[in-house]
KOLGU-4560 file (N, C-alpha, C; in nm, 3 decimals, padded with zeros to 5 digits):
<recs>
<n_xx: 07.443 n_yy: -00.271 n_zz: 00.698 ca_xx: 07.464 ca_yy: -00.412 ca_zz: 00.677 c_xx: 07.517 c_yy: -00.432 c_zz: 00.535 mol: A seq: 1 type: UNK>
<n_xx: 07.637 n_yy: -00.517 n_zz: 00.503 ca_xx: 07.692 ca_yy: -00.515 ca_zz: 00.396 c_xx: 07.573 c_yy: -00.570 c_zz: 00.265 mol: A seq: 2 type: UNK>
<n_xx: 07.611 n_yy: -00.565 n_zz: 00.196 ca_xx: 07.526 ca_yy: -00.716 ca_zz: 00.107 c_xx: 07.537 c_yy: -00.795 c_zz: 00.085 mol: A seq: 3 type: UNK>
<n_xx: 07.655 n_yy: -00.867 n_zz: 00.098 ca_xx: 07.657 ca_yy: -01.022 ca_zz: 00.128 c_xx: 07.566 c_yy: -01.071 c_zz: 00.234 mol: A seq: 4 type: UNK>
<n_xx: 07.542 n_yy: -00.998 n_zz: 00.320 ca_xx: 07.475 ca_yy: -01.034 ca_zz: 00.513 c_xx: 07.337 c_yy: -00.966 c_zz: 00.471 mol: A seq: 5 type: UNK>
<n_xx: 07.278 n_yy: -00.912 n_zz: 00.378 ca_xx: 07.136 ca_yy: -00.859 ca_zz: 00.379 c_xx: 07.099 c_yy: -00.953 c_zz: 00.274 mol: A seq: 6 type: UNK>
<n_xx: 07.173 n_yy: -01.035 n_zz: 00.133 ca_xx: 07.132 ca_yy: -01.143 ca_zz: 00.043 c_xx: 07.116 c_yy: -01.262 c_zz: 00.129 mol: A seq: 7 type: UNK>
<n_xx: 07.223 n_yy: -01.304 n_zz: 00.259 ca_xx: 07.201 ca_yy: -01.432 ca_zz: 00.353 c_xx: 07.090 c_yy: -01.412 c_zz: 00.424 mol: A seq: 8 type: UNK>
<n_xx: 07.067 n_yy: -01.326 n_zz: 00.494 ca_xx: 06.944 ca_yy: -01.298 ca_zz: 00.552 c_xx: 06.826 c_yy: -01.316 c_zz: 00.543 mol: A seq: 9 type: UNK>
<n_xx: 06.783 n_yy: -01.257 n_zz: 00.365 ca_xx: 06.681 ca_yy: -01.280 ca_zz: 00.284 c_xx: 06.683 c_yy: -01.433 c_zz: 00.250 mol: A seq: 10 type: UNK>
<n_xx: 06.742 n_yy: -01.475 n_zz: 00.234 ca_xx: 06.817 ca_yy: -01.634 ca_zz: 00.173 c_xx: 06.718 c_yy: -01.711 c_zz: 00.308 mol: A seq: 11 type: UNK>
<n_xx: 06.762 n_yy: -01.686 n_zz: 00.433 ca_xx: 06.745 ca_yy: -01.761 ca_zz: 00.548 c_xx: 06.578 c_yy: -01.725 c_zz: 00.567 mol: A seq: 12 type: UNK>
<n_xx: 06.566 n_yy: -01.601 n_zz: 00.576 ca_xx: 06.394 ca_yy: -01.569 ca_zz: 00.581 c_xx: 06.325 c_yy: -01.652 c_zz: 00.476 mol: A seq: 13 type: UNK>
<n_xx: 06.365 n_yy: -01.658 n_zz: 00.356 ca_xx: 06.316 ca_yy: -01.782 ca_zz: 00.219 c_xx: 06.300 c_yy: -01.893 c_zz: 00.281 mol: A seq: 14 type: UNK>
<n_xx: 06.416 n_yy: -01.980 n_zz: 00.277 ca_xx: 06.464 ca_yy: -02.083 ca_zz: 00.361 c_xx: 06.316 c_yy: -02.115 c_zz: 00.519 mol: A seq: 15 type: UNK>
<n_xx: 06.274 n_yy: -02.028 n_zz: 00.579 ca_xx: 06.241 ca_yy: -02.098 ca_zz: 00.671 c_xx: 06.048 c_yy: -02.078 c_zz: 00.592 mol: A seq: 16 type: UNK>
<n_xx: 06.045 n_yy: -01.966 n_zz: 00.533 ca_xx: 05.917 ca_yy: -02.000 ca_zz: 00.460 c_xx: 05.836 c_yy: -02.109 c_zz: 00.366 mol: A seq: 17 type: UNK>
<n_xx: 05.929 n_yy: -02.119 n_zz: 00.322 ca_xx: 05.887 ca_yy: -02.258 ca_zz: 00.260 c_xx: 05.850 c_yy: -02.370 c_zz: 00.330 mol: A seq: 18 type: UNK>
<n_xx: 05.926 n_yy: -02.354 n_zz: 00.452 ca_xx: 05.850 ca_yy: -02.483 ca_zz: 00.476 c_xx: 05.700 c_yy: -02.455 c_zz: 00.542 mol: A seq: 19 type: UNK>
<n_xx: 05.667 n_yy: -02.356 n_zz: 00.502 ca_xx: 05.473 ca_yy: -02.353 ca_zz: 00.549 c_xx: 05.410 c_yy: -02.404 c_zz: 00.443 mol: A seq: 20 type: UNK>
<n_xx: 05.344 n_yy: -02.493 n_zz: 00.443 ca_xx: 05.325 ca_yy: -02.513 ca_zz: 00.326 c_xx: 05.218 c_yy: -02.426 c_zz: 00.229 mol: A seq: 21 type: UNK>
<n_xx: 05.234 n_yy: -02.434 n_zz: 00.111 ca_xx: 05.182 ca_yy: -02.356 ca_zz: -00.030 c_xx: 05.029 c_yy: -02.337 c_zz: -00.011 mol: A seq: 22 type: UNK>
<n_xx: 05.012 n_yy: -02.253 n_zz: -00.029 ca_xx: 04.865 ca_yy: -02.173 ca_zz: 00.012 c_xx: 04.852 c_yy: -02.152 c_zz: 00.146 mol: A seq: 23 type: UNK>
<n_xx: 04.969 n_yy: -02.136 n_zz: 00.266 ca_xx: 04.927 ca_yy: -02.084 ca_zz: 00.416 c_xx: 05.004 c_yy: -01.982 c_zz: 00.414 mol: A seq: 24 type: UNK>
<n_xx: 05.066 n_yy: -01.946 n_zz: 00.311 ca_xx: 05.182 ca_yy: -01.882 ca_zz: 00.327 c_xx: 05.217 c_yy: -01.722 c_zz: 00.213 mol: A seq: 25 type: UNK>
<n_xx: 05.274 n_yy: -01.595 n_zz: 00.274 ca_xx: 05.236 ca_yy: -01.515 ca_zz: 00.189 c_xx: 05.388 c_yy: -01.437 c_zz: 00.178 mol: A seq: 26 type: UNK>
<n_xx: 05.421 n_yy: -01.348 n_zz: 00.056 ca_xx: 05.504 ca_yy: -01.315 ca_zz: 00.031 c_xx: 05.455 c_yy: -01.217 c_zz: -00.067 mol: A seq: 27 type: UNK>
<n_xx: 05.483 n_yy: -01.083 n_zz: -00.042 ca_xx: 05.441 ca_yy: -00.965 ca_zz: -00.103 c_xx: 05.564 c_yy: -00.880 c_zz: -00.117 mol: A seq: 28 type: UNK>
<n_xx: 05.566 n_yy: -00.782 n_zz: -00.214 ca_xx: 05.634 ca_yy: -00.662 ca_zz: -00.245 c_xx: 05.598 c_yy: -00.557 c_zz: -00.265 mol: A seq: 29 type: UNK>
<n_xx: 05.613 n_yy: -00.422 n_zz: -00.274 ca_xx: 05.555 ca_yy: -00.342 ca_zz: -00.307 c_xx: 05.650 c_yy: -00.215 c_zz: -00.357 mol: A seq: 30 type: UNK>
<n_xx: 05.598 n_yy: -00.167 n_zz: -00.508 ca_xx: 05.695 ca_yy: -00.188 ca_zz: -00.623 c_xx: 05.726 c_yy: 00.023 c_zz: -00.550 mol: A seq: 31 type: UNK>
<n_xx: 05.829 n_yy: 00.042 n_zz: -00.534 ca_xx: 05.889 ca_yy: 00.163 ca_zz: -00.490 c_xx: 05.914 c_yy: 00.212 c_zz: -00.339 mol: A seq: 32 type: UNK>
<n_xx: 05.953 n_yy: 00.049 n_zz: -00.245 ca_xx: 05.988 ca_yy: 00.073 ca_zz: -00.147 c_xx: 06.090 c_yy: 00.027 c_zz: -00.132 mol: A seq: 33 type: UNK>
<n_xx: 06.162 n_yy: 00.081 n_zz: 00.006 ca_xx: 06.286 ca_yy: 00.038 ca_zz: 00.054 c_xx: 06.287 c_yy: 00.006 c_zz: 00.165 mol: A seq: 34 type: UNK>
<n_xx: 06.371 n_yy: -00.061 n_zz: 00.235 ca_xx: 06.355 ca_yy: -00.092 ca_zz: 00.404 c_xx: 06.250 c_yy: 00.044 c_zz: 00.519 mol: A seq: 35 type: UNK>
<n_xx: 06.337 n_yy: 00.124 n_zz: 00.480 ca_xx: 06.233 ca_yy: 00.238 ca_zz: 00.569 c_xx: 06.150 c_yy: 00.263 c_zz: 00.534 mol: A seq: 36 type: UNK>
<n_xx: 06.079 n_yy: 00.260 n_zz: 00.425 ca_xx: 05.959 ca_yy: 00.267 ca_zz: 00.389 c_xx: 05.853 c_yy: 00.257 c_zz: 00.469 mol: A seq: 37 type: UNK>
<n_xx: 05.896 n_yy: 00.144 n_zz: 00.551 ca_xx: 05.816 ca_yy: 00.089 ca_zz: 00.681 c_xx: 05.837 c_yy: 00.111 c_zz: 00.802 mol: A seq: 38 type: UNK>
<n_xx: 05.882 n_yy: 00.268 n_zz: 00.809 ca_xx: 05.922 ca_yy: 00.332 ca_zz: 00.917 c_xx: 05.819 c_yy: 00.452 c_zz: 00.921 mol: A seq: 39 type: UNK>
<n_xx: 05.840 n_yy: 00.562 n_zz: 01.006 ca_xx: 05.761 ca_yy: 00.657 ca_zz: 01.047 c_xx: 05.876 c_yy: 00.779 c_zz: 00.928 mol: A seq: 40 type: UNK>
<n_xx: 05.990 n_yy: 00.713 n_zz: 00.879 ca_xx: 06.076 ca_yy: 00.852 ca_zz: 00.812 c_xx: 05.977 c_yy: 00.856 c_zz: 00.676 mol: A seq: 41 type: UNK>
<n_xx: 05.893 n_yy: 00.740 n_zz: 00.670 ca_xx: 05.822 ca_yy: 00.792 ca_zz: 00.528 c_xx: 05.716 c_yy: 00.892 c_zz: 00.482 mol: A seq: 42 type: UNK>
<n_xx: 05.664 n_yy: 00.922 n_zz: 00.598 ca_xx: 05.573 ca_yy: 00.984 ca_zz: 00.614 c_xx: 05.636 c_yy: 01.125 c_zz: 00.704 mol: A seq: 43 type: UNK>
<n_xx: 05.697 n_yy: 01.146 n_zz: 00.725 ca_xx: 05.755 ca_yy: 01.270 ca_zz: 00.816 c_xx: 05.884 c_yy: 01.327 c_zz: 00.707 mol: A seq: 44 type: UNK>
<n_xx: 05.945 n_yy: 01.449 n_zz: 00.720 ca_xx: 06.012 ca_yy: 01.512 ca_zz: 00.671 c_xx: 06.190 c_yy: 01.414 c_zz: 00.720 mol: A seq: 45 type: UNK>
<n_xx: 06.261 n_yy: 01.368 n_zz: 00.605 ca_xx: 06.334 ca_yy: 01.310 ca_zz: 00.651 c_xx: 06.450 c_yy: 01.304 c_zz: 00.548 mol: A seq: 46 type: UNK>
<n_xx: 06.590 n_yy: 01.299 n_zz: 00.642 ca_xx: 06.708 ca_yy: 01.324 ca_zz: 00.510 c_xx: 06.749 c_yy: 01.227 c_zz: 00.436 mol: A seq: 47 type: UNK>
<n_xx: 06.649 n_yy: 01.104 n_zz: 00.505 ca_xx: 06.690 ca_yy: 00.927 ca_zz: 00.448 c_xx: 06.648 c_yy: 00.931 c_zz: 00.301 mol: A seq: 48 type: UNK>
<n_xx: 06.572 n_yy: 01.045 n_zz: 00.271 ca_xx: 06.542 ca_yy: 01.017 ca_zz: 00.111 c_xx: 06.653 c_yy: 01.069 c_zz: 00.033 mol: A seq: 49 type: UNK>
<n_xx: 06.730 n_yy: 01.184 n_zz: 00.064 ca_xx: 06.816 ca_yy: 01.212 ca_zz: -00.018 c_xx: 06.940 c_yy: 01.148 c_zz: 00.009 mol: A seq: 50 type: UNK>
<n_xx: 06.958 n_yy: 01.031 n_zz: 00.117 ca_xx: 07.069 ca_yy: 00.916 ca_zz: 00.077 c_xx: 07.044 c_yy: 00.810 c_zz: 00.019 mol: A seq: 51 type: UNK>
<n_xx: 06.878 n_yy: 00.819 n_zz: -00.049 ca_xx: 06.839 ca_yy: 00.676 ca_zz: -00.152 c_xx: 06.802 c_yy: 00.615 c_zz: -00.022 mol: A seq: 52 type: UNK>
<n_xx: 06.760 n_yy: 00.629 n_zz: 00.102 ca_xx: 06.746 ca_yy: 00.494 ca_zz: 00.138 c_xx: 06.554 c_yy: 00.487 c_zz: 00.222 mol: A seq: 53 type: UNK>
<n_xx: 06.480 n_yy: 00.607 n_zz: 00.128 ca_xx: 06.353 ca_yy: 00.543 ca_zz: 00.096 c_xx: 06.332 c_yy: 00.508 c_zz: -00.052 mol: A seq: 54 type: UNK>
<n_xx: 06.224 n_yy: 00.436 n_zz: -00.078 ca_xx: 06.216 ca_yy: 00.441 ca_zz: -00.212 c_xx: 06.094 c_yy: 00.526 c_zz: -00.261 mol: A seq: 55 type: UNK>
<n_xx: 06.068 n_yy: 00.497 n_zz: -00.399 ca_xx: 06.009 ca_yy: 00.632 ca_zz: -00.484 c_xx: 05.886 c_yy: 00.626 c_zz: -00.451 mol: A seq: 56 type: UNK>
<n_xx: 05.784 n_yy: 00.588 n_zz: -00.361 ca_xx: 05.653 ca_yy: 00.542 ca_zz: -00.355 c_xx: 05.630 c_yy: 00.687 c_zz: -00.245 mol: A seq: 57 type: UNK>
<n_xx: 05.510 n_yy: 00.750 n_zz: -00.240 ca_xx: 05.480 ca_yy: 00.850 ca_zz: -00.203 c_xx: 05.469 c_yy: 00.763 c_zz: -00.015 mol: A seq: 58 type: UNK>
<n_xx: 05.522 n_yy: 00.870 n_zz: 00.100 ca_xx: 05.489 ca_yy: 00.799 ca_zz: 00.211 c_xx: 05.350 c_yy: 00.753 c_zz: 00.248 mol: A seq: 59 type: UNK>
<n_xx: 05.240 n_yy: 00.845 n_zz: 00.220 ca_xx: 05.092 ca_yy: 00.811 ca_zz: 00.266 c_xx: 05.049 c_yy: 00.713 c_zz: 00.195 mol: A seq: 60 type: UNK>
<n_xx: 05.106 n_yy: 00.662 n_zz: 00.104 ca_xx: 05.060 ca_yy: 00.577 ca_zz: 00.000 c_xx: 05.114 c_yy: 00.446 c_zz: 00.039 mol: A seq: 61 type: UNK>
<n_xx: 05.246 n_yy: 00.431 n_zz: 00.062 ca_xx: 05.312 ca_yy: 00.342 ca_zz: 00.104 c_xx: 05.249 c_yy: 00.280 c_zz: 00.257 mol: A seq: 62 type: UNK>
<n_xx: 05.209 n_yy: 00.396 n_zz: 00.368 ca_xx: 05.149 ca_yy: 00.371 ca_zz: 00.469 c_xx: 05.000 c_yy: 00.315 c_zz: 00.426 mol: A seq: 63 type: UNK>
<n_xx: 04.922 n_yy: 00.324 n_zz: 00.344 ca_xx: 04.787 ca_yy: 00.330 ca_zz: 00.319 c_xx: 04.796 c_yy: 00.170 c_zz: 00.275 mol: A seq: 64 type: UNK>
<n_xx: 04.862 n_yy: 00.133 n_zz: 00.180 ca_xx: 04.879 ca_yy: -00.039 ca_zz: 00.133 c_xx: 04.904 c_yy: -00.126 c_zz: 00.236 mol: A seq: 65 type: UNK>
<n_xx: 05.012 n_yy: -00.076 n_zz: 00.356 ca_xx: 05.053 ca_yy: -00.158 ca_zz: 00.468 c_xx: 04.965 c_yy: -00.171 c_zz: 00.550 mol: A seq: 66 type: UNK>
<n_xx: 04.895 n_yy: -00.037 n_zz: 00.614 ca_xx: 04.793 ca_yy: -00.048 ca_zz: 00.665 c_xx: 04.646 c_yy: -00.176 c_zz: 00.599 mol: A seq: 67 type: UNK>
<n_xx: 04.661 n_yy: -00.183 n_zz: 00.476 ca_xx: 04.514 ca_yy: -00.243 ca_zz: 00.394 c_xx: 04.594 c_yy: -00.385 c_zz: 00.417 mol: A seq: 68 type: UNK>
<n_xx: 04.715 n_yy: -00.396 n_zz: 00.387 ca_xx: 04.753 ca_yy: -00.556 ca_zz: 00.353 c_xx: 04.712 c_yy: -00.617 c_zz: 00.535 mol: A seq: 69 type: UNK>
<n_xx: 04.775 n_yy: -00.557 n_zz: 00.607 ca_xx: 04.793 ca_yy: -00.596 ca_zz: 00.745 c_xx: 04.651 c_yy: -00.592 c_zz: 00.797 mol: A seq: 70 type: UNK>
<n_xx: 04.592 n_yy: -00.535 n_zz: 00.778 ca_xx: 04.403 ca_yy: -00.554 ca_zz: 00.814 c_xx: 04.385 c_yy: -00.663 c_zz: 00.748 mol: A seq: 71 type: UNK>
<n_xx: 04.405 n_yy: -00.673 n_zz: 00.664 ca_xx: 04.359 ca_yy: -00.846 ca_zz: 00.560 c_xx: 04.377 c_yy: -00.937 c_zz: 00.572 mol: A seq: 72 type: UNK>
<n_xx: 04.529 n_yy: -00.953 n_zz: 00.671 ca_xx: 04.577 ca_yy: -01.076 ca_zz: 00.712 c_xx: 04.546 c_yy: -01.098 c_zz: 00.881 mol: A seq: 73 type: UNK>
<n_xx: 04.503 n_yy: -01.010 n_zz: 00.938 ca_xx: 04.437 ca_yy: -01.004 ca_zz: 01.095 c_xx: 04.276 c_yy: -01.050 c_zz: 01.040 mol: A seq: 74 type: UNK>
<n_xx: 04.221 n_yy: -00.953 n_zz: 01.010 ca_xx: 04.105 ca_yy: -01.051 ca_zz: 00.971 c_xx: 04.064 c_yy: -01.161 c_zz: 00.915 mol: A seq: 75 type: UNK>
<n_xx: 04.168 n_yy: -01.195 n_zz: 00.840 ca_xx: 04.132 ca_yy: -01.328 ca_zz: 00.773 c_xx: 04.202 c_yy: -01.436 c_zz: 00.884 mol: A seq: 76 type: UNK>
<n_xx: 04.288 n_yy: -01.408 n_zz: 00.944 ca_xx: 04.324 ca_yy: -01.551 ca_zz: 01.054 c_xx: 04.297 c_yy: -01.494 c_zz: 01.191 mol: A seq: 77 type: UNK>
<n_xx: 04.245 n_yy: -01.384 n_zz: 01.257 ca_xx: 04.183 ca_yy: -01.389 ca_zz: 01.387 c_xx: 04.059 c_yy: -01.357 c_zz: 01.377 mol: A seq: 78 type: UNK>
<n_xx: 03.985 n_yy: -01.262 n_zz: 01.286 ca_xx: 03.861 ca_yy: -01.266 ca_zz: 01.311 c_xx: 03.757 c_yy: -01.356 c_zz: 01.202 mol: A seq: 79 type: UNK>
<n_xx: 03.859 n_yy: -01.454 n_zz: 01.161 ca_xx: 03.769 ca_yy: -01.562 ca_zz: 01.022 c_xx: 03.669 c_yy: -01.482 c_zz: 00.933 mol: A seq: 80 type: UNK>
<n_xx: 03.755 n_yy: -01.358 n_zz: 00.869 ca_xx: 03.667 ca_yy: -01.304 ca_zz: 00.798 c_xx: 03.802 c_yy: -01.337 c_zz: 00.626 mol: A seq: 81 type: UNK>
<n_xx: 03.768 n_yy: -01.386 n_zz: 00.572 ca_xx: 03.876 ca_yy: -01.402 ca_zz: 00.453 c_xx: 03.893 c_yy: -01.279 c_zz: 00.381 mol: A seq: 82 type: UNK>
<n_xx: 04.008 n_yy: -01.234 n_zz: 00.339 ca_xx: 03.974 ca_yy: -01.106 ca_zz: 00.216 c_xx: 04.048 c_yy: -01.113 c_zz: 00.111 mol: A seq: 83 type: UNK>
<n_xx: 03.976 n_yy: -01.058 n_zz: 00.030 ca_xx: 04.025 ca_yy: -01.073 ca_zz: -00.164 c_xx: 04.138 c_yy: -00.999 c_zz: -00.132 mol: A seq: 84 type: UNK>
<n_xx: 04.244 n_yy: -00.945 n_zz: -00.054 ca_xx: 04.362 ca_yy: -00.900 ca_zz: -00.075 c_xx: 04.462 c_yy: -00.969 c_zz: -00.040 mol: A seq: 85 type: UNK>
<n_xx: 04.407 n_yy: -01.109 n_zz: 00.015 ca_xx: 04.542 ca_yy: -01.192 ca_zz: 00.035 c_xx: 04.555 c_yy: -01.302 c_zz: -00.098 mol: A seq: 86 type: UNK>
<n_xx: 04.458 n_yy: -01.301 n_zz: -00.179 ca_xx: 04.411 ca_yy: -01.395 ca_zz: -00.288 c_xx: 04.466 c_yy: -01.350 c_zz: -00.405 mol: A seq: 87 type: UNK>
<n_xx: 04.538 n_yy: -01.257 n_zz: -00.425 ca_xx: 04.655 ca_yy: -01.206 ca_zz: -00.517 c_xx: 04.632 c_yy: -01.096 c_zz: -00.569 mol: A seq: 88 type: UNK>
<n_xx: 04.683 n_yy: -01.052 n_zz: -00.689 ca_xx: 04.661 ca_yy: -00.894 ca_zz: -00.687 c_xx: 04.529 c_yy: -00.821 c_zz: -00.680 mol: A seq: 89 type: UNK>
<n_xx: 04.578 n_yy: -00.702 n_zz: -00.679 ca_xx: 04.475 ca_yy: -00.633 ca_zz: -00.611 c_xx: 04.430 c_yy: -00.499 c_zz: -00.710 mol: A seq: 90 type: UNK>
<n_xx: 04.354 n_yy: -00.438 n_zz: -00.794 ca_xx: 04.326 ca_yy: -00.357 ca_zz: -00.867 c_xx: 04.381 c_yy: -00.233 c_zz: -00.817 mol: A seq: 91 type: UNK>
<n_xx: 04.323 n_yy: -00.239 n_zz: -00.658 ca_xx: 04.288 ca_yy: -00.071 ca_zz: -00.596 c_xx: 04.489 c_yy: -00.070 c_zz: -00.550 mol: A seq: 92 type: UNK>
<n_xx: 04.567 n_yy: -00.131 n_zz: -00.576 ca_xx: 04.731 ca_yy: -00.176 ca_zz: -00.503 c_xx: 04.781 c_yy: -00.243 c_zz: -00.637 mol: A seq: 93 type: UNK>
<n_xx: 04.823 n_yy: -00.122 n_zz: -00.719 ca_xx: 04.890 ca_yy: -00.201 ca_zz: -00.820 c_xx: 05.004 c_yy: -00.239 c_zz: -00.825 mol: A seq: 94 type: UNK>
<n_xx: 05.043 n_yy: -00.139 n_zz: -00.694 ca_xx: 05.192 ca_yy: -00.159 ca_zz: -00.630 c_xx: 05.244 c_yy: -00.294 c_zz: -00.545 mol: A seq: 95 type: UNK>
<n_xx: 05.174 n_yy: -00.330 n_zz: -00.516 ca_xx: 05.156 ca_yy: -00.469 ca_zz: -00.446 c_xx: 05.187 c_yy: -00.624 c_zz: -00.542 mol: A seq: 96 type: UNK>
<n_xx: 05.302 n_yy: -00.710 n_zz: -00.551 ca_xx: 05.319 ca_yy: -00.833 ca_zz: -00.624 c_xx: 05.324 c_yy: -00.946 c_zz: -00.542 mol: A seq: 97 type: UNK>
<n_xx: 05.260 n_yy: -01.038 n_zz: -00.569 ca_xx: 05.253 ca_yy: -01.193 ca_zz: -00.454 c_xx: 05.371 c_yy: -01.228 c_zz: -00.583 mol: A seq: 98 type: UNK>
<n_xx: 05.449 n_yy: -01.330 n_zz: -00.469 ca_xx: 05.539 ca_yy: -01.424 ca_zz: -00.524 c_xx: 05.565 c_yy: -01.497 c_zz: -00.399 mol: A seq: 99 type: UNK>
<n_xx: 05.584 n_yy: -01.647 n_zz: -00.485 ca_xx: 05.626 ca_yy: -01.723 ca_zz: -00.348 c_xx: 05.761 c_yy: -01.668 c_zz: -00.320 mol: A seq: 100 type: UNK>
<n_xx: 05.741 n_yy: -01.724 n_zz: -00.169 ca_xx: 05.905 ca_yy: -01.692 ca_zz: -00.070 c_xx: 06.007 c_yy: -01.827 c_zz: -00.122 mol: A seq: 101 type: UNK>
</recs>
């Protein structure tokens, strides 16, 4: 996908977040990933790293934060249990930045 069409994209994903309103709404990063990151090539032997297109974050590590963020946000809106990892940074995830969308 060029980058003009991956900046509109992001633009449009912004665009429809906002309108949730401020405090229902979450927007995270996590500082040495790339799109696949959030694939199975991060964690398995794969040639996507030597075309740059994982980033520098170790795979188990990268899997281990996604795994913690995504438990945090299932429990806190299906099983009404709230957790200090959606409430902003996080000590044990230093890799992890809230910013609004």
């Amino acid at each position: 996908m060029p980058l003009a069409a991956c900046r509109l994209f992001q633009h449009e994903i912004g665009a429809i977040l906002r309108t949730v309103p401020q405090g229902e709404r979450y927007s995270i990063s996590i500082t040495g990933t790339k799109h696949f990151n959030f694939t199975d090539y991060a964690v398995t032997f794969s040639p996507l790293r030597a075309f740059g297109l994982l980033g520098s974050i170790e795979g188990a590590r990268g899997l281990e934060i996604t795994r913690a963020y995504v438990a945090a946000f299932f429990d806190t809106y299906l099983n009404k249990m709230p957790s200090p990892l959606l409430a902003g940074e996080a000590h044990t995830y230093p890799e992890v930045h809230s910013s609004p969308p």
